[in-house]
C-alpha positions in Angstrom: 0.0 0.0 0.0 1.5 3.4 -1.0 -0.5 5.7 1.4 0.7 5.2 4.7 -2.5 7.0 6.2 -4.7 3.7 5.0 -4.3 0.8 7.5 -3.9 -2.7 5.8 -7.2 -4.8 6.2 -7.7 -7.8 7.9 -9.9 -10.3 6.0 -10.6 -12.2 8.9 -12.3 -9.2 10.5 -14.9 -9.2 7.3 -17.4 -11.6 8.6 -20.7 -11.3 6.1 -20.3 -12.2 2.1 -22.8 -10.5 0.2 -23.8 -12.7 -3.2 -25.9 -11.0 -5.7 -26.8 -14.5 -7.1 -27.5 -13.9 -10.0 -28.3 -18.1 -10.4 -31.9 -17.6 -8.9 -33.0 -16.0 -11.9 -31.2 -18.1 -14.5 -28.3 -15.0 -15.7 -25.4 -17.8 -14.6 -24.6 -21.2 -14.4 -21.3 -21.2 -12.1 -21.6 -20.0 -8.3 -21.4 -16.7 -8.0 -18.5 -15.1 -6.4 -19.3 -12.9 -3.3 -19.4 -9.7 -4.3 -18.6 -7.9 -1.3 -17.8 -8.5 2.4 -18.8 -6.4 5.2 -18.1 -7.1 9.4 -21.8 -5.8 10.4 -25.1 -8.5 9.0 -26.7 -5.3 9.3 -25.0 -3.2 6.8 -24.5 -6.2 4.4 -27.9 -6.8 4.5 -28.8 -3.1 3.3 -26.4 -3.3 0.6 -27.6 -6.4 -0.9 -31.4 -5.0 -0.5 -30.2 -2.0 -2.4 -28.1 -3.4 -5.4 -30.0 -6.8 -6.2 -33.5 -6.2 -4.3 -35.3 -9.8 -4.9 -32.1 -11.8 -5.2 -29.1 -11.2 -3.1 -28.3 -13.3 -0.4 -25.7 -12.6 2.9 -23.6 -15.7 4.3 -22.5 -15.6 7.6 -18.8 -17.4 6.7 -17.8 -17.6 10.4 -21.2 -20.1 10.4 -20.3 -21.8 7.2 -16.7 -22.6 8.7 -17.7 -24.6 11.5 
């Protein structure tokens, strides 16, 4: 990272993958890739309601690990 002032991020600290999944309405065949990850459910969740309304889906990986 070339500006100092931006603290490296710790993936492990990003606990909710937001999927658009684009697969419930037939637009792919592969599994979608998370599109984004956030550390609140809360704030995932009102992404996904605001990019992909009737299809987006938030995984809790910390859940899905175990």
């Amino acid at each position: 990272m070339s500006d100092i002032r931006l603290a490296a991020p710790d993936p492990a600290a990003f606990r909710y993958a937001v999927y658009a999944c684009s697969s419930k309405i037939d637009l792919s065949i592969p599994p979608d890739p998370a599109v984004a990850l956030f550390d609140h459910k809360g704030i995932a969740e009102s992404f996904g309601r605001l990019m992909w309304p009737s299809t987006f889906e938030v995984v809790d990986l910390m859940e899905t690990a175990r």
